[in-house]
N, C-alpha and C positions, 0 to 999 in steps of 0.2 A: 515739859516738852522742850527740847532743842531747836533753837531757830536753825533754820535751813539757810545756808550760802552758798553760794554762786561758787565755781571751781574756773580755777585756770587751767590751763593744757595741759598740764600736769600732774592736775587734781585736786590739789592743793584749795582748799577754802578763802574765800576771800573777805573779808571784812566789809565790804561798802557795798556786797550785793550784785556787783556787776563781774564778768569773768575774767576784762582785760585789769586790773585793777587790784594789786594783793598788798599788801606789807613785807617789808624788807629789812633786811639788817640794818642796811645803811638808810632807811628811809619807804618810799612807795616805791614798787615795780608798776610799769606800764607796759601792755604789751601793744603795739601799734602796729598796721596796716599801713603803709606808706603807698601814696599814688603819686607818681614826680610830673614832671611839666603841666599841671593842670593851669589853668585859667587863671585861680586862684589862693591862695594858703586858706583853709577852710580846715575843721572839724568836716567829716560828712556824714556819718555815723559807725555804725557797728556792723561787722561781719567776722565769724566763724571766731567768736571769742575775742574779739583783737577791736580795737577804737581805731577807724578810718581817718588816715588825715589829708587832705589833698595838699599837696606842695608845689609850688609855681618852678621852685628849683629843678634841673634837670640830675640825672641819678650819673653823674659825670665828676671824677676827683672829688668825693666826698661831700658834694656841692650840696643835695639833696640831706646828708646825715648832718650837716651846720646849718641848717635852714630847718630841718626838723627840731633838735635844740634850741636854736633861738624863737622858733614858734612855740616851742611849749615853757619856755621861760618866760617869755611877754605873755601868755594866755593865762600863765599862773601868779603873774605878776611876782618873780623870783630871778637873782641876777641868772647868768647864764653857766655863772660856774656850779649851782646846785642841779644842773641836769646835767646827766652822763648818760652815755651808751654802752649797755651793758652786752648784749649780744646783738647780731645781725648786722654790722657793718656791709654788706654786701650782699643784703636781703632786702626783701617786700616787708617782710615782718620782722619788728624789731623789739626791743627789751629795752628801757629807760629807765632809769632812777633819778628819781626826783627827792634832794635832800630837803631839809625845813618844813616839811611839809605834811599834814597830817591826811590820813587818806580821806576823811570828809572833806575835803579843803579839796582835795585834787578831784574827787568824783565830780562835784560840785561847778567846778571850773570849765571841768573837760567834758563834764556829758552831753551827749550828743543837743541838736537844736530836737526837741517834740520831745528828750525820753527826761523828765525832770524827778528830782530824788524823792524817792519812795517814802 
C-alpha cells in the first residue's frame, strides 16, 4: 500500500506530510502566508495550504520580504543567504527556498505551535 501525502497548490506530493512544505531542486519550497505590521514576528499557524507567519515589518519597499527571510533564517538556525524568494514579492502569499536544509529539519522547525510531527 502507498503512503498517502499532503499536496501543494499545485498538486504536487509533499514529503513531510504537510501541503506548505515540498522538495526542491535547489533545496525545500515553502509556501507562506505573510500578515505585515502585526504586534509581533510569530509563526501563527496554517491556512489554505500556506504556513502563516506574522511579521512586525510593515509591506513597504521590500521591508516585510527582508524580515520574512531573516525570520526564517534565525527560526531555522541557517545564515541568511540560504533563504531566497522564489515567487510573490508583491503578495500575501509567498514561495521560499531554503538551501542546506533537509525537509525534516524544516517541517520540524517551522510547524506550527499545537501541530507537532506525525
Amino acid at each position: 500500500m502507498q503512503r498517502k501525502t499532503a499536496r501543494d497548490e499545485r498538486g504536487r506530493g509533499t514529503d513531510a506530510g504537510v501541503a506548505w512544505l515540498c522538495e526542491h531542486a535547489g533545496g525545500v519550497a515553502v509556501t507562506v502566508r505573510v500578515t505585515p505590521r502585526a504586534a509581533r514576528s510569530a509563526i501563527a499557524g496554517e491556512r489554505d495550504d500556506c504556513l502563516l507567519i506574522r511579521l512586525q515589518a510593515p509591506p513597504v519597499d521590500g521591508k516585510a520580504n527582508k524580515a520574512l527571510l531573516a525570520f526564517l533564517a534565525e527560526s531555522l538556525g541557517v545564515p541568511k543567504s540560504a533563504v531566497q524568494l522564489m515567487a510573490g514579492a508583491k503578495s500575501r502569499v509567498k514561495r521560499v527556498l531554503i538551501s542546506r536544509q533537509s525537509t525534516d529539519a524544516v517541517r520540524r522547525a517551522l510547524s506550527p505551535p499545537g501541530v507537532g510531527p506525525e
